[in-house]
LOMAR-12923 format. One record per residue: residue number from 1; residue in three letters; chain; x, y, z of N, C-alpha, C in turn. Coordinates in steps of 0.001 Angstrom, whole numbers, plus 500000, padded with zeros to 6 digits. Each point is the difference from the previous one (the first is absolute). Example, Ala and Ser with C-alpha at 12.3 -4.5 7.8 and 13.67 -1.06 7.14 Angstrom:
seq=1 type=ala mol=A n_east=513190 n_north=494310 n_up=507800 ca_east=499110 ca_north=501190 ca_up=500000 c_east=500900 c_north=501200 c_up=500000
seq=2 type=ser mol=A n_east=499650 n_north=501050 n_up=499280 ca_east=500820 ca_north=501190 ca_up=500060 c_east=499230 c_north=501090 c_up=500730
This chain:
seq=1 type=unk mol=A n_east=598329 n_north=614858 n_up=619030 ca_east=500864 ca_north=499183 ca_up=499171 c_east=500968 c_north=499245 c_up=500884
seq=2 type=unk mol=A n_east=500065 n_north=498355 n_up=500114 ca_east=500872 ca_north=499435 ca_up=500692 c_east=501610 c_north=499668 c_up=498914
seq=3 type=unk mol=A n_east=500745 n_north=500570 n_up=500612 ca_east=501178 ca_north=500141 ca_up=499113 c_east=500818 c_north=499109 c_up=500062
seq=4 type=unk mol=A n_east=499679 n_north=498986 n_up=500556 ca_east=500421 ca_north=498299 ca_up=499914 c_east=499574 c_north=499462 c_up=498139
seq=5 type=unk mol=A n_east=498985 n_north=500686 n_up=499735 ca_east=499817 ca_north=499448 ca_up=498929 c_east=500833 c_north=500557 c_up=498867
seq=6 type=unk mol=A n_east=500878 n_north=501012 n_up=499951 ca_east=500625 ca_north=500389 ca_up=498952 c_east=501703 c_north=499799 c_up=500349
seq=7 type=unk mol=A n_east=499813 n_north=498747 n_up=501293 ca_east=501542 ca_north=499512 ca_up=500049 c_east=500533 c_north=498800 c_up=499219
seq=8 type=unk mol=A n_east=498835 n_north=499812 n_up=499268 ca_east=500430 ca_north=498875 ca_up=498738 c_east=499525 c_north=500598 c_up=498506
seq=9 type=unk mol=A n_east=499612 n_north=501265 n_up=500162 ca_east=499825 ca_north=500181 ca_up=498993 c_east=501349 c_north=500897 c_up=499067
seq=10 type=unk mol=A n_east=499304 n_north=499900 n_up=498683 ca_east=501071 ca_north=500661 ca_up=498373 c_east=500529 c_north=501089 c_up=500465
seq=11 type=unk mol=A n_east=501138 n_north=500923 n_up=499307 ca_east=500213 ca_north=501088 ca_up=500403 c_east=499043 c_north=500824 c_up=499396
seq=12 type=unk mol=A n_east=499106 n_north=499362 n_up=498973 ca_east=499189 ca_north=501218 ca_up=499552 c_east=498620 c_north=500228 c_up=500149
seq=13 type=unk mol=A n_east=499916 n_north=498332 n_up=500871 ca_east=498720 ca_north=500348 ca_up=500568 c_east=499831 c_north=500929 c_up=501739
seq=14 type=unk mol=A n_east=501187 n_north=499820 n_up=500912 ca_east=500694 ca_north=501104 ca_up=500710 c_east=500182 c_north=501662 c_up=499427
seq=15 type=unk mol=A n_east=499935 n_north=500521 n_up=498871 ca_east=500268 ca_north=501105 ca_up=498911 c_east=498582 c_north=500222 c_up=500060
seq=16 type=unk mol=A n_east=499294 n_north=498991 n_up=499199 ca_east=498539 ca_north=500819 ca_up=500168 c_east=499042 c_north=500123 c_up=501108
seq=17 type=unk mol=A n_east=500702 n_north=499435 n_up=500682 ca_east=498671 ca_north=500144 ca_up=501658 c_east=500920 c_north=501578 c_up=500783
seq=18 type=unk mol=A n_east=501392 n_north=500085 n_up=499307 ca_east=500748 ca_north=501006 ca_up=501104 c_east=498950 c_north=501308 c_up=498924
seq=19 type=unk mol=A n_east=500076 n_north=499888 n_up=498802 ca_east=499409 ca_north=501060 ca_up=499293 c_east=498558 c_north=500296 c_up=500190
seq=20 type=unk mol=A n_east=499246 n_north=499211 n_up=500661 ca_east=498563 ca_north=499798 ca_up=500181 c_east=500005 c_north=500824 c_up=501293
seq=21 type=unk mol=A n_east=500771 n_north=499927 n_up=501093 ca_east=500271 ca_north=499998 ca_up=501206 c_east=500459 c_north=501793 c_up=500150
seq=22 type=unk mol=A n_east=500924 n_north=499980 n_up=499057 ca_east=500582 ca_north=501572 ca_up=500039 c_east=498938 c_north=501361 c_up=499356
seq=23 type=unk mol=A n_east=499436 n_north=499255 n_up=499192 ca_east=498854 ca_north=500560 ca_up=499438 c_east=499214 c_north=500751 c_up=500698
seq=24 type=unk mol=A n_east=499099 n_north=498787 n_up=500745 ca_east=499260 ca_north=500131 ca_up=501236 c_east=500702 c_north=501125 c_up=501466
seq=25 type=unk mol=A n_east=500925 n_north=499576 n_up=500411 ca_east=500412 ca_north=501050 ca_up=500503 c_east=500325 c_north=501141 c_up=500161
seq=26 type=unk mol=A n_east=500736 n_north=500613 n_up=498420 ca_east=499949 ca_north=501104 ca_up=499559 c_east=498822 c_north=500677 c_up=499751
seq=27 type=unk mol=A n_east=498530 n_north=499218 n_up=499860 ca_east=498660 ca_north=500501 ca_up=499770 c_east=499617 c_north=500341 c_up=501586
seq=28 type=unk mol=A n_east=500575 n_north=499738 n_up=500959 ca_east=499442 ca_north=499956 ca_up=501525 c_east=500572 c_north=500978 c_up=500223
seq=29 type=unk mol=A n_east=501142 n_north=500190 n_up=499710 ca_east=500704 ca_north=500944 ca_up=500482 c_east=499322 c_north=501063 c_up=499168
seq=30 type=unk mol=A n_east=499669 n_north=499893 n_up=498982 ca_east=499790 ca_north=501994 ca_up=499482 c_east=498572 c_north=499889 c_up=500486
seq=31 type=unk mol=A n_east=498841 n_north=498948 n_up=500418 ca_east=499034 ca_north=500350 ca_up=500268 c_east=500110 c_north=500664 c_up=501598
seq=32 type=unk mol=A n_east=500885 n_north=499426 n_up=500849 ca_east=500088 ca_north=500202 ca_up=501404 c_east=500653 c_north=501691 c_up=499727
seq=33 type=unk mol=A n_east=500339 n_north=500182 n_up=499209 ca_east=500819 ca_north=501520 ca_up=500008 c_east=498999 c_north=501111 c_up=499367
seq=34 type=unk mol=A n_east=499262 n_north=499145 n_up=499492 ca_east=498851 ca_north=501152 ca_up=499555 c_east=498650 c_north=499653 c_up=500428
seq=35 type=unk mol=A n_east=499841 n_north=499533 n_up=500886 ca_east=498815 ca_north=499749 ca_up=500767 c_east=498967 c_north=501412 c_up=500202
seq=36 type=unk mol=A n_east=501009 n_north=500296 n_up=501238 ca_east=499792 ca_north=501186 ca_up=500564 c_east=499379 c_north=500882 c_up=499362
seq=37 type=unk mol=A n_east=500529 n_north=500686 n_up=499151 ca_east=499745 ca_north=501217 ca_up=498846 c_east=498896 c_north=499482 c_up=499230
seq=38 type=unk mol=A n_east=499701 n_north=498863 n_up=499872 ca_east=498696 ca_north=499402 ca_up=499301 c_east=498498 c_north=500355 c_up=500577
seq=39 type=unk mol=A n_east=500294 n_north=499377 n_up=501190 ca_east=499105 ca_north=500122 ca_up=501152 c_east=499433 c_north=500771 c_up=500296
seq=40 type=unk mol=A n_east=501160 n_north=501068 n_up=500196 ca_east=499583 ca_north=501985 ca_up=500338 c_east=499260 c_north=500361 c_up=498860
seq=41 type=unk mol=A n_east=500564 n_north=499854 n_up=498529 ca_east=499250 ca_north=500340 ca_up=498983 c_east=498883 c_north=499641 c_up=499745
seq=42 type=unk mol=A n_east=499605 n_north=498539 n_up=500434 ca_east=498966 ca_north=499470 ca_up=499882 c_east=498875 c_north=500553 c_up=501060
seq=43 type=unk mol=A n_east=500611 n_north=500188 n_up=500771 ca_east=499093 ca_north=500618 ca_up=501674 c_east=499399 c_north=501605 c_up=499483
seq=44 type=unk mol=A n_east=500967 n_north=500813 n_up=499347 ca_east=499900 ca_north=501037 ca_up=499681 c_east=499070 c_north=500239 c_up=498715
seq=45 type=unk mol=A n_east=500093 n_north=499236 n_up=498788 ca_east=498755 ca_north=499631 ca_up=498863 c_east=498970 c_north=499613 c_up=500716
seq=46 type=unk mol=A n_east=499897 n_north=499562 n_up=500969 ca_east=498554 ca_north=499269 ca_up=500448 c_east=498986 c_north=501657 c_up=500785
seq=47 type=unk mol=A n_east=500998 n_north=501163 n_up=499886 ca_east=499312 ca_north=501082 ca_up=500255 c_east=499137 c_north=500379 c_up=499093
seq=48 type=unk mol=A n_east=500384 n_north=499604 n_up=498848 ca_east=499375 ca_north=500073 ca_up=498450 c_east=498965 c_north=499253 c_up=499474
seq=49 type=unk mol=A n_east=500307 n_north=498632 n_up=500448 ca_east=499249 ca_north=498670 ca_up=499631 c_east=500157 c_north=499298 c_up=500658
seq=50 type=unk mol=A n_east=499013 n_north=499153 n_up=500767 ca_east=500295 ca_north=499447 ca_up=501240 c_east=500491 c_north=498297 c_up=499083
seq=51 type=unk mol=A n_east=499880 n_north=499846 n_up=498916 ca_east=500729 ca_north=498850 ca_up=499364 c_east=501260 c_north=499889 c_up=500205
seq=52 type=unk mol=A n_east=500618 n_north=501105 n_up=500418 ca_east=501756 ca_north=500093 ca_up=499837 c_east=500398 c_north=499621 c_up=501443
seq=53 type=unk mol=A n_east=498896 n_north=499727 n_up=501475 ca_east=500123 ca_north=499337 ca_up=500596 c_east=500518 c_north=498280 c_up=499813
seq=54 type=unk mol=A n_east=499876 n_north=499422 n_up=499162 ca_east=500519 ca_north=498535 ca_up=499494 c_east=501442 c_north=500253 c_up=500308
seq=55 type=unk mol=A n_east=500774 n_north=500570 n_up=499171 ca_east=501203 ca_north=500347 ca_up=499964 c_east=500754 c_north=499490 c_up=501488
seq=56 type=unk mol=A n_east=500012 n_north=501028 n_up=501017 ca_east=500268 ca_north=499410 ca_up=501191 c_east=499678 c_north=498639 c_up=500683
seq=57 type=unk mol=A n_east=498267 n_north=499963 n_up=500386 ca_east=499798 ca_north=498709 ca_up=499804 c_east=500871 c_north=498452 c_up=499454
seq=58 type=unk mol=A n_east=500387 n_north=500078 n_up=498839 ca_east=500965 ca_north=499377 ca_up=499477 c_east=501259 c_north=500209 c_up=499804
seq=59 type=unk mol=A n_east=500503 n_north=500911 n_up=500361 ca_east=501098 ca_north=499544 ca_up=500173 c_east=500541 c_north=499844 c_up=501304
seq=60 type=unk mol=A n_east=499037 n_north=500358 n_up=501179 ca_east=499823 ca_north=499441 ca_up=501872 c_east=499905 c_north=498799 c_up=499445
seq=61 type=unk mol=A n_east=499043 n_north=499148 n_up=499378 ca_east=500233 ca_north=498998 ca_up=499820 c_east=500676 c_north=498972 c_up=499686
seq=62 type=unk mol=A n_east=500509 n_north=500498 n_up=498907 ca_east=501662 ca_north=499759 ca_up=499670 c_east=501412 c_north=500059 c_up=501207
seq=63 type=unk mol=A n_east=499885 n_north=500759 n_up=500645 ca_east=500797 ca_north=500163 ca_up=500894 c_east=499993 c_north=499135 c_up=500764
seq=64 type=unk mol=A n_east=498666 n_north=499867 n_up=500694 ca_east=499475 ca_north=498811 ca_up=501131 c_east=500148 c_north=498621 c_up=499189
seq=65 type=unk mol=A n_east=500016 n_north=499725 n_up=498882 ca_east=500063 ca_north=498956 ca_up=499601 c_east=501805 c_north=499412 c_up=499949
seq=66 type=unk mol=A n_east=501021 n_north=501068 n_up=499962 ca_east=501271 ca_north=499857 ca_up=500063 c_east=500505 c_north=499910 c_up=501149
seq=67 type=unk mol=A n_east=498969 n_north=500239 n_up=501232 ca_east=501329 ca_north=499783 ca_up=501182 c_east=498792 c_north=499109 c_up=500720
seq=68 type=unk mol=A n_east=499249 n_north=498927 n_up=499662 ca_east=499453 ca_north=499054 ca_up=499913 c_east=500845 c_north=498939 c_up=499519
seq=69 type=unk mol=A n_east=500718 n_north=500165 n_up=499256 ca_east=500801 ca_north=498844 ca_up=499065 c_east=500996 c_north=498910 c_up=500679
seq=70 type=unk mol=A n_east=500192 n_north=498866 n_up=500234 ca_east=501063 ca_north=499042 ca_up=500442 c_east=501428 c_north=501163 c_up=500660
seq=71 type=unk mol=A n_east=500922 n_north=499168 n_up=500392 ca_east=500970 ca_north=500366 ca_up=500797 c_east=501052 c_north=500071 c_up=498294
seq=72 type=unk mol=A n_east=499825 n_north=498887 n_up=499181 ca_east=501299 ca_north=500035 ca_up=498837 c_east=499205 c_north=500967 c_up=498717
seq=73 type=unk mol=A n_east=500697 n_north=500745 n_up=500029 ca_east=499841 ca_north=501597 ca_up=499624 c_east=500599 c_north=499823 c_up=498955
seq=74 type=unk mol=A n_east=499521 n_north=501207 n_up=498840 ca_east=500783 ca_north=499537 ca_up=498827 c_east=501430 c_north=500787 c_up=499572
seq=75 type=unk mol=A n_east=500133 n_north=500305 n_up=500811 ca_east=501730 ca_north=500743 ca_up=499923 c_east=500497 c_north=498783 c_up=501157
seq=76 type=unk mol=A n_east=499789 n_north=499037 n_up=501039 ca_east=500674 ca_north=499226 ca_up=499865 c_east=499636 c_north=498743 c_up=499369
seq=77 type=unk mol=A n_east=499007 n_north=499952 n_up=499034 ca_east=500509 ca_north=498479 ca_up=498736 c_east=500701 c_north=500897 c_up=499036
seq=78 type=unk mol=A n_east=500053 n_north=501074 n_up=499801 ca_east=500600 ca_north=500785 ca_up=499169 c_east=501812 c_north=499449 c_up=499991
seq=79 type=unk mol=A n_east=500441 n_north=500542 n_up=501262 ca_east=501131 ca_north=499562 ca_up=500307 c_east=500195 c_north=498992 c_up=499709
seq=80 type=unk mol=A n_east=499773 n_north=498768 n_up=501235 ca_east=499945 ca_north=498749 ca_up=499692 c_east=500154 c_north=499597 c_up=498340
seq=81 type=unk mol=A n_east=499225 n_north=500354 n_up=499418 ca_east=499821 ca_north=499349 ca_up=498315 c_east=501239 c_north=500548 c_up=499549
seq=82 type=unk mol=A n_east=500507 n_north=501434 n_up=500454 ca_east=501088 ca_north=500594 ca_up=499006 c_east=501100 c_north=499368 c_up=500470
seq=83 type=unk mol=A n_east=500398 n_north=499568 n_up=501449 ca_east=500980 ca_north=498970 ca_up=500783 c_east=500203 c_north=498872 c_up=499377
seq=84 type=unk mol=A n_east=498950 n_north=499060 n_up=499545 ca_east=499266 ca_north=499052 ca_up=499556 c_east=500679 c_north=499920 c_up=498431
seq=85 type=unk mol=A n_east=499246 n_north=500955 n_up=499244 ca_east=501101 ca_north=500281 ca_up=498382 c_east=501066 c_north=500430 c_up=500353
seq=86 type=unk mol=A n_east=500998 n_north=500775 n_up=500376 ca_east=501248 ca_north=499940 ca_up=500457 c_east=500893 c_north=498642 c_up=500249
seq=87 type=unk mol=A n_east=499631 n_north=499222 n_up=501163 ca_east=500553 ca_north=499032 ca_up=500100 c_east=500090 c_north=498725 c_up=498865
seq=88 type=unk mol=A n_east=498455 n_north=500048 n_up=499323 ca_east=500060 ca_north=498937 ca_up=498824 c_east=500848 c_north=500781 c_up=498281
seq=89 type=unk mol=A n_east=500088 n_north=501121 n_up=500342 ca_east=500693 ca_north=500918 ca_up=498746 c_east=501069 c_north=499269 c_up=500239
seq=90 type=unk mol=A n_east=501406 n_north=500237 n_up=501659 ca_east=500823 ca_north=500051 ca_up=499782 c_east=500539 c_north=498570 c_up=500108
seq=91 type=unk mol=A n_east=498745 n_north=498645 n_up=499952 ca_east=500488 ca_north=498320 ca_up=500172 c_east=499860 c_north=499468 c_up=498316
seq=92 type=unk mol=A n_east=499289 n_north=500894 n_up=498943 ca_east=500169 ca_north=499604 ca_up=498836 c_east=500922 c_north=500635 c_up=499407
């Protein structure tokens, strides 16, 4: 997201990209915190059924796919956007 583009924008179109944005992050964050314990469980079912191998599989994948990602991270457009509504809150 280039954040040049929401320096002319509404305060509420700034509101819904910060809510889109916080969303997303809060979903990264509980997936990155429960990764782990997924994985093992999944590693550990696959003693049972080798289907429960997927489990890990995907979510290694998932992982590798997150620290693959650009340098602007979404805890900082996070910021930025909440800086962003702040400053246009306190000029109207």
């Amino acid at each position: 997201m280039k954040l040049e583009r929401y320096l002319n924008a509404t305060p509420r179109q700034i509101e819904r990209r910060w809510r889109q944005v916080d969303l997303a992050w809060h979903f990264e964050r509980a997936m990155r915190a429960n990764a782990l314990p997924l994985a093992v469980a999944g590693a550990l079912l696959s003693l049972l059924d080798r289907r429960f191998l997927a489990v890990p599989a995907l979510i290694g994948g998932w992982l590798l796919l997150r620290r693959l990602r650009p340098a602007w991270t979404l805890a900082e457009e996070r910021e930025a956007l909440r800086l962003l509504r702040a400053s246009r809150a306190a000029s109207f």
